[in-house]
DRENTI-80379 format. One record per residue (C-alpha): x, y, z; residue in one letter; residue number from 1. Coordinates in nm, 4 decimals. Example, Ala and Ser with C-alpha at 12.3 -4.5 7.8 and 13.67 -1.06 7.14 Angstrom:
// residues 2
<<1.2300; -0.4500; 0.7800>; A; 1>
<<1.3670; -0.1060; 0.7140>; S; 2>
END
This chain:
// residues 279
<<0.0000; 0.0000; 0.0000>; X; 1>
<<0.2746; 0.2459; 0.0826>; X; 2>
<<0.4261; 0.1657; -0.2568>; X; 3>
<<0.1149; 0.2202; -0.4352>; X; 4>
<<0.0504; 0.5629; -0.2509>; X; 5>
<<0.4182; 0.7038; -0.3161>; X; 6>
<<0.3798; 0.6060; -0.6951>; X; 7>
<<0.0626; 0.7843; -0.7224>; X; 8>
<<0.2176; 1.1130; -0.5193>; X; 9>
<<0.4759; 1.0877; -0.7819>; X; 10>
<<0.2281; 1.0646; -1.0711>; X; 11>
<<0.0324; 1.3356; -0.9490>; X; 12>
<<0.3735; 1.5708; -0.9303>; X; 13>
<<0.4719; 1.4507; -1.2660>; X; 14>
<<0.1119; 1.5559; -1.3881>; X; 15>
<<0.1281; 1.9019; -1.2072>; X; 16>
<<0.4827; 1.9862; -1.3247>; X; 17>
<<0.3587; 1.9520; -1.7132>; X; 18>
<<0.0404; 2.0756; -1.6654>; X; 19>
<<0.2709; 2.4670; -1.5842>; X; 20>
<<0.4719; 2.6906; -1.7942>; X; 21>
<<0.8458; 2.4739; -1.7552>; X; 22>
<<0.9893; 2.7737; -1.8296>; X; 23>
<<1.2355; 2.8382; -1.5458>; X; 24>
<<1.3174; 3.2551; -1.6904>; X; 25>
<<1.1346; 3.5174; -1.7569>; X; 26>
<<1.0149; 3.6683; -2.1436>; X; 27>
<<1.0410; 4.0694; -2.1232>; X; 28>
<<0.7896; 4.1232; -2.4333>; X; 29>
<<0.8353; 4.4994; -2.5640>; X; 30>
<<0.5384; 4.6380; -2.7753>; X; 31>
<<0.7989; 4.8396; -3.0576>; X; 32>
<<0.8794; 5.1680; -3.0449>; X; 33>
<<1.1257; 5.4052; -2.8125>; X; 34>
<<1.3406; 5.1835; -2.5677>; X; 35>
<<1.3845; 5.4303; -2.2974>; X; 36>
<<1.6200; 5.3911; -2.0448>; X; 37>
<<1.4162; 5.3096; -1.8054>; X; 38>
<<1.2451; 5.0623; -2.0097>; X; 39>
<<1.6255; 4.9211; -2.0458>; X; 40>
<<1.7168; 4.9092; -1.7072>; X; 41>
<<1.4096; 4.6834; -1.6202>; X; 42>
<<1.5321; 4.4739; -1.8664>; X; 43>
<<1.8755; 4.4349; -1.7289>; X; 44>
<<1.7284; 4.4358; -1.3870>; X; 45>
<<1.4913; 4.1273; -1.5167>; X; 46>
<<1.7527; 3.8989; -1.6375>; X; 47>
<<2.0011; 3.9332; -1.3331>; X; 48>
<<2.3341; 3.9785; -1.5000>; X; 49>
<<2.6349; 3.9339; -1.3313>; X; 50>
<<2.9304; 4.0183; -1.4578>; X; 51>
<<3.0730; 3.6933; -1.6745>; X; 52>
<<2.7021; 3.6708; -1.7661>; X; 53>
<<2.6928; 3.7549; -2.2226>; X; 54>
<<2.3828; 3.8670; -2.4068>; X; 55>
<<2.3020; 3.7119; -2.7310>; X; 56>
<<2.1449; 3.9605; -2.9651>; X; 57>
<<1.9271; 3.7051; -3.2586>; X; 58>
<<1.8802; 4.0415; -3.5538>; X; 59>
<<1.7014; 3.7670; -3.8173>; X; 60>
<<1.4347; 3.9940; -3.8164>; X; 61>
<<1.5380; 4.2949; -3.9449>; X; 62>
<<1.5818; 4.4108; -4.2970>; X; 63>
<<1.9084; 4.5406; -4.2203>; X; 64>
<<2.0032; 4.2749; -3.9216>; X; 65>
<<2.4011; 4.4552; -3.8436>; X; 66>
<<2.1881; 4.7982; -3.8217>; X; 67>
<<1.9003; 4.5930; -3.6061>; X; 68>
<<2.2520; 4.5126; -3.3556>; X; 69>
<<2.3939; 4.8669; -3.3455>; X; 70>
<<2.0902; 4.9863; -3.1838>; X; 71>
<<1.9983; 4.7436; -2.9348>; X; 72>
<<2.3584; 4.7094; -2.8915>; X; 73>
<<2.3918; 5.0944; -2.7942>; X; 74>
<<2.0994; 5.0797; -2.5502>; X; 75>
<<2.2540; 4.7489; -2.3916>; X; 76>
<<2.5903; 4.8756; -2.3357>; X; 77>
<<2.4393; 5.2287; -2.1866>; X; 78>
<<2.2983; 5.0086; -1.9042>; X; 79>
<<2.5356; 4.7238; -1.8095>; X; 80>
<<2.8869; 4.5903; -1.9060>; X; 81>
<<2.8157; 4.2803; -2.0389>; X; 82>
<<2.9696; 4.1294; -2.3660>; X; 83>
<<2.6692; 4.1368; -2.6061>; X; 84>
<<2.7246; 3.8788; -2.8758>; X; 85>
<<2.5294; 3.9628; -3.2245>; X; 86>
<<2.4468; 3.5812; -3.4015>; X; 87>
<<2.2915; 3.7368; -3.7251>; X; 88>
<<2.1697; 3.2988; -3.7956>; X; 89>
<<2.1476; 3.2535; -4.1881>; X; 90>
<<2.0024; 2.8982; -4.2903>; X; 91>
<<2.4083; 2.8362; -4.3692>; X; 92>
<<2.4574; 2.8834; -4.0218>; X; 93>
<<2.2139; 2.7497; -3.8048>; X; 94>
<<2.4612; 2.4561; -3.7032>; X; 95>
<<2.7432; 2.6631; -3.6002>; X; 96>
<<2.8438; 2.4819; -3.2638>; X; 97>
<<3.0314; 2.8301; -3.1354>; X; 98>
<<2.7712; 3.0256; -3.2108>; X; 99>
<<2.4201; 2.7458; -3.0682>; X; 100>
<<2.6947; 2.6915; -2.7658>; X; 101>
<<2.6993; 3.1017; -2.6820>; X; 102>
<<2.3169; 3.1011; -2.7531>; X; 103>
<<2.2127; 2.8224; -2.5237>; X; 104>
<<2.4381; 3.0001; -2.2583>; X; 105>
<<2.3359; 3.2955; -2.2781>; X; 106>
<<2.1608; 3.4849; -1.9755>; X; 107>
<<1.9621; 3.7566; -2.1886>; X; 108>
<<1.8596; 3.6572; -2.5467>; X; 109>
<<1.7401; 3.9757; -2.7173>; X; 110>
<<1.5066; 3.9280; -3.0764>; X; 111>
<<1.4911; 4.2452; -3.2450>; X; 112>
<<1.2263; 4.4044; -3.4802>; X; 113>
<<1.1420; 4.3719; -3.8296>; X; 114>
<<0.9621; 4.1172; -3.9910>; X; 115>
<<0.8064; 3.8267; -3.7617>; X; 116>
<<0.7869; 3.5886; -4.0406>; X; 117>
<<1.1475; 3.6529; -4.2019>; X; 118>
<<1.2499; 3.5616; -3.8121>; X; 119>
<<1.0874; 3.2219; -3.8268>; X; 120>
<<1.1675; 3.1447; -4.1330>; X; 121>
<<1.5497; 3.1232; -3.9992>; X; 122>
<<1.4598; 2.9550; -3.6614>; X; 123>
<<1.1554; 2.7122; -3.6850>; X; 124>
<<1.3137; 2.3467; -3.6792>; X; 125>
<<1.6455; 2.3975; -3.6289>; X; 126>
<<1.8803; 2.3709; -3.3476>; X; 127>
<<1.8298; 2.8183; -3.3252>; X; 128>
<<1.5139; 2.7249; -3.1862>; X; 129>
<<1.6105; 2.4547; -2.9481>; X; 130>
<<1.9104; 2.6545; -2.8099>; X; 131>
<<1.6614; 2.9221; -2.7295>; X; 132>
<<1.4407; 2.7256; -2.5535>; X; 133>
<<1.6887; 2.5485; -2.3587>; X; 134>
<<1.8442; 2.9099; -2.2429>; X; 135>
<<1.4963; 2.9981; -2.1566>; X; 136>
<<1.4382; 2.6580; -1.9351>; X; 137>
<<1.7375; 2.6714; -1.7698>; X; 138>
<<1.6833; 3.0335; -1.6270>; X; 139>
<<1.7434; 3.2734; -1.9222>; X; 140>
<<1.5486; 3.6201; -1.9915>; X; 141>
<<1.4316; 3.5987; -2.3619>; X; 142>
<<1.3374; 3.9417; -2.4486>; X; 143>
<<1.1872; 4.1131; -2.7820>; X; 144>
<<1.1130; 4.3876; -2.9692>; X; 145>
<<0.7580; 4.4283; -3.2139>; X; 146>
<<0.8458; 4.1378; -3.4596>; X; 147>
<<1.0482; 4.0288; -3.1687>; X; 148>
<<0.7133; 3.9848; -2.9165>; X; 149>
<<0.4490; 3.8699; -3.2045>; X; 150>
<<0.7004; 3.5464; -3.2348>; X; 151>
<<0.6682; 3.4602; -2.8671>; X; 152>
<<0.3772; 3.3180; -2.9244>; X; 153>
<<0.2805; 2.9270; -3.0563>; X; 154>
<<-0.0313; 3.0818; -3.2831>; X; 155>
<<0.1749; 3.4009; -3.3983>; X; 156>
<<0.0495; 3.6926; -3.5566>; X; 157>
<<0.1703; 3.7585; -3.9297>; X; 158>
<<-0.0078; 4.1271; -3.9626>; X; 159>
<<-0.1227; 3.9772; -4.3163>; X; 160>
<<-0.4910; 4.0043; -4.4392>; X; 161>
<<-0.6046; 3.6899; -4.6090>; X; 162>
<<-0.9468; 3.8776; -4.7695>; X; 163>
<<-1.0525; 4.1519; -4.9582>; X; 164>
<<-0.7738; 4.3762; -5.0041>; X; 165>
<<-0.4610; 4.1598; -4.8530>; X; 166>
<<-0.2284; 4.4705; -4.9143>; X; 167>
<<-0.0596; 4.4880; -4.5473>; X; 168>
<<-0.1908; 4.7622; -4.3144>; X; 169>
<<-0.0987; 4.8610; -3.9332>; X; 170>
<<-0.4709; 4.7456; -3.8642>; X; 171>
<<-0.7767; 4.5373; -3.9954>; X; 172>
<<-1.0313; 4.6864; -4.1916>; X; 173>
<<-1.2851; 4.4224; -4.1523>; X; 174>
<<-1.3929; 4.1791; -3.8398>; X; 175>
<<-1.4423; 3.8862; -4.0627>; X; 176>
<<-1.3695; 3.5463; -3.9906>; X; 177>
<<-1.0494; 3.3973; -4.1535>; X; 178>
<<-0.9226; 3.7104; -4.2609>; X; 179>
<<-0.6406; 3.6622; -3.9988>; X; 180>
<<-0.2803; 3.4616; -4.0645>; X; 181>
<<-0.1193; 3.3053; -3.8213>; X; 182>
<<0.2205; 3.0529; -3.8765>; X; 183>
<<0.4027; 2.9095; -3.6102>; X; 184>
<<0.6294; 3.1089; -3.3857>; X; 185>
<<0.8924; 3.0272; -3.0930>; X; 186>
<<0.5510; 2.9095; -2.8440>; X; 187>
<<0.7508; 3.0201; -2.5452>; X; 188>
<<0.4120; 3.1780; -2.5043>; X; 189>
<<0.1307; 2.8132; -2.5559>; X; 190>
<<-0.2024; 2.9391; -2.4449>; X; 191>
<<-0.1290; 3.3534; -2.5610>; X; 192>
<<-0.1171; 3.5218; -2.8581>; X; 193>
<<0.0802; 3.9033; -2.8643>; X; 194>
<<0.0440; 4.1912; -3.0612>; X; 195>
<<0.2538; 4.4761; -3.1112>; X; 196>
<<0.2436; 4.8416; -3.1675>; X; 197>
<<-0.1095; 4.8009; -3.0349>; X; 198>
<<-0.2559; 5.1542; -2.9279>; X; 199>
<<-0.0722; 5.3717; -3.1090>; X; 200>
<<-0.1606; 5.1849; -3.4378>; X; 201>
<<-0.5226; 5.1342; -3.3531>; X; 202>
<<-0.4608; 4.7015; -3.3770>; X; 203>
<<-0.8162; 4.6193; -3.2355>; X; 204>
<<-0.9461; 4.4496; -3.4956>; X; 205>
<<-0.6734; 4.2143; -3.6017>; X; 206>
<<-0.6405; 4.0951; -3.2047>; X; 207>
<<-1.0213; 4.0541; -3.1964>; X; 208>
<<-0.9949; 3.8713; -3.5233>; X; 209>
<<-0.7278; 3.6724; -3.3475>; X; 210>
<<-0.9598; 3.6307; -3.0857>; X; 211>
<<-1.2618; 3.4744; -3.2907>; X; 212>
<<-0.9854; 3.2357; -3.4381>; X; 213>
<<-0.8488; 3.1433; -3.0684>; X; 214>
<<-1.1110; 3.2462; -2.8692>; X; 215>
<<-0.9928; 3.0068; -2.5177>; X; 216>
<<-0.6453; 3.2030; -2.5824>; X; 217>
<<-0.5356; 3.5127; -2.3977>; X; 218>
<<-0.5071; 3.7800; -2.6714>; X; 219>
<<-0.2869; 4.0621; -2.5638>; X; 220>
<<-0.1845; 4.4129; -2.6943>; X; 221>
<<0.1377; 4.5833; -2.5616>; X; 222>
<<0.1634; 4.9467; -2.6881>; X; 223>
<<0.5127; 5.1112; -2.8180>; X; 224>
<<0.7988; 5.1802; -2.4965>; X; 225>
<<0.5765; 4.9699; -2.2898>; X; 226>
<<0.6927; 4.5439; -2.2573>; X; 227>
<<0.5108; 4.2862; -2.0030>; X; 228>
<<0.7473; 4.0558; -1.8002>; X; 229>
<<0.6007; 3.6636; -1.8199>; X; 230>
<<0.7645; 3.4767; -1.5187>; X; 231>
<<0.5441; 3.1261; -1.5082>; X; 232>
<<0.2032; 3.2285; -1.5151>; X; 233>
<<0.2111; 3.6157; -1.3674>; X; 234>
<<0.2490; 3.8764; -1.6057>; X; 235>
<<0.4083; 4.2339; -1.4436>; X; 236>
<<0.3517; 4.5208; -1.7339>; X; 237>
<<0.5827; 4.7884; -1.7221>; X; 238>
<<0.6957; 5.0977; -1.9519>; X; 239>
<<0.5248; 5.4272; -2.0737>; X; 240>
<<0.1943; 5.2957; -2.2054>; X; 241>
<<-0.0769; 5.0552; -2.1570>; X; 242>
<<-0.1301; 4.7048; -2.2483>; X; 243>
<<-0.4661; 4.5833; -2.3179>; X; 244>
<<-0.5995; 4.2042; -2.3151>; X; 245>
<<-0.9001; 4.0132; -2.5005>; X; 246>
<<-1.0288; 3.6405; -2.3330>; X; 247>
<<-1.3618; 3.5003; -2.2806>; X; 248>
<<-1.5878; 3.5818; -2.5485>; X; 249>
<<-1.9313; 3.5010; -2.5015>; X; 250>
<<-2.1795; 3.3719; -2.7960>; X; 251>
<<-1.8888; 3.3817; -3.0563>; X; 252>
<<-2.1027; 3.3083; -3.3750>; X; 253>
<<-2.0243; 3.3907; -3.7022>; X; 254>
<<-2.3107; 3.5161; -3.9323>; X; 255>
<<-2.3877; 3.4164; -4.2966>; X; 256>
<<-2.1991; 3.7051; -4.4297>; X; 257>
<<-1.8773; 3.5265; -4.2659>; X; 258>
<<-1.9273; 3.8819; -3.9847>; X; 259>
<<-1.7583; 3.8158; -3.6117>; X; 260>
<<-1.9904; 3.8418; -3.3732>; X; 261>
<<-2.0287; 3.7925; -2.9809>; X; 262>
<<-2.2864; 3.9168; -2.6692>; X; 263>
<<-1.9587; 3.9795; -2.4728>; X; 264>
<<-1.5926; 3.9954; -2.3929>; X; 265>
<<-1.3391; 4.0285; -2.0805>; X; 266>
<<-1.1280; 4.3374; -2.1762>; X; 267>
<<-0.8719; 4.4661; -1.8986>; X; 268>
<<-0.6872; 4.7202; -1.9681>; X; 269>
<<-0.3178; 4.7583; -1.7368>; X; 270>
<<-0.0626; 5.0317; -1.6546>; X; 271>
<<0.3314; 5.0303; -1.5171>; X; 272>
<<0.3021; 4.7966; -1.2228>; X; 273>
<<-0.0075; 4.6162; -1.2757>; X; 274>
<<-0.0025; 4.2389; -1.2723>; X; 275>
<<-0.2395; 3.9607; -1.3768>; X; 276>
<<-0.2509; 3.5907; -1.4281>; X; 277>
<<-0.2598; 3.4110; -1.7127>; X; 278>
<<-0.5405; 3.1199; -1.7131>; X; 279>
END
């Protein structure tokens, strides 16, 4: 009987450990825009450098990836010491051992901005992406930057338009069901999908699209110089602006026109030191 009840107590842990975020760091999601310093020094004071500690800086998502490093390098070096490594990954290089070694190492990972899907297109199913989760699991801070938060998330957010006109746009013109894209990202984030940019470029629609498509996820919007800090399951927003998150509709239909509708919705809306729970 004793057996039987310490096999069972281990079963139930074994359950309960898989059933949480593994994720033994933190993910310091910034919504675009100005850095400040302040913004920076949370970031610094998130990941708990000490001094042999090295950043990895991943610039895959920016048109011009050395320029995408001179920036974030600047605003780095302002606020710590650190070495700051930049591993601009091409497809030619996602095995290079040196370069996976210093990423799965590395105590702050940084993803820059740019273009969410160019990003992915480097990392998804390749050793890139298993370094960074490995940093992440064994106590890293992964941190980005507009393309750099919408690939936190499993379900990511492209920012394309799949009807009517599909020329992009910073926001939806339409609530209509499957008008949103979505490809795989890094799913550091499983049961949340981010946007980016969110007040300041009026993104309603497309996360209420995303929403409709998702609608057990968490959707939330983090506006420019403004970043949430995920640590397990408790988000802490901090930064300039507001974030704003979307769960729960209620009577989600969809009408014969292919229109989104619903009777209701939980919205919150959160400030610098505000903190909620993910479900």
């Amino acid at each position: 009987m004793k057996h039987w009840s310490i096999a069972i107590a281990c079963l139930f842990i074994c359950f309960y450990a898989s059933s949480q975020n593994t994720g033994k760091g933190n993910l310091f999601i910034i919504g675009g825009g100005n850095r400040t310093p302040q913004l920076v020094s949370k970031l610094i004071e998130t990941a708990k450098l000490n001094s042999k500690d090295h950043i990895a800086i991943l610039p895959m998502s920016g048109a011009e990836p050395d320029t995408s490093f001179f920036y974030i390098k600047d605003d780095l070096e302002k606020a710590c010491s650190n070495t700051i490594a930049n591993l601009n990954f091409t497809p030619d290089k996602a095995n290079n051992g040196v370069w996976l070694d210093s990423l799965k190492h590395a105590k702050l990972i940084f993803i820059t901005g740019g273009d969410q899907s160019r990003f992915m297109k480097i990392v998804l199913h390749t050793p890139i992406y298993d370094a960074i989760h490995y940093a992440y699991n064994n106590g890293a801070t992964v941190a980005g930057t507009s393309a750099g938060a919408a690939v936190m998330s499993k379900n990511m957010i492209t920012g394309n338009q799949l009807l009517g006109d599909t020329s992009y746009s910073a926001t939806f013109d339409k609530l209509w069901q499957k008008n949103i894209e979505f490809s795989e990202g890094l799913g550091l984030l499983d049961s949340a999908i981010i946007d980016q940019h969110f007040v300041v470029r009026s993104r309603y629609n497309r996360l209420i699209s995303a929403l409709a498509a998702f609608p057990k996820y968490e959707c939330i919007g983090i506006d420019e110089a403004t970043a949430i800090i995920v640590h397990n399951k408790t988000i802490t927003v901090t930064g300039e602006s507001q974030v704003m998150r979307f769960s729960k509709p209620k009577g989600l239909q969809i009408d014969s026109k292919g229109l989104i509708k619903f009777s209701d919705v939980q919205m919150s809306i959160y400030t610098s030191g505000d903190k909620f729970n993910l479900d």
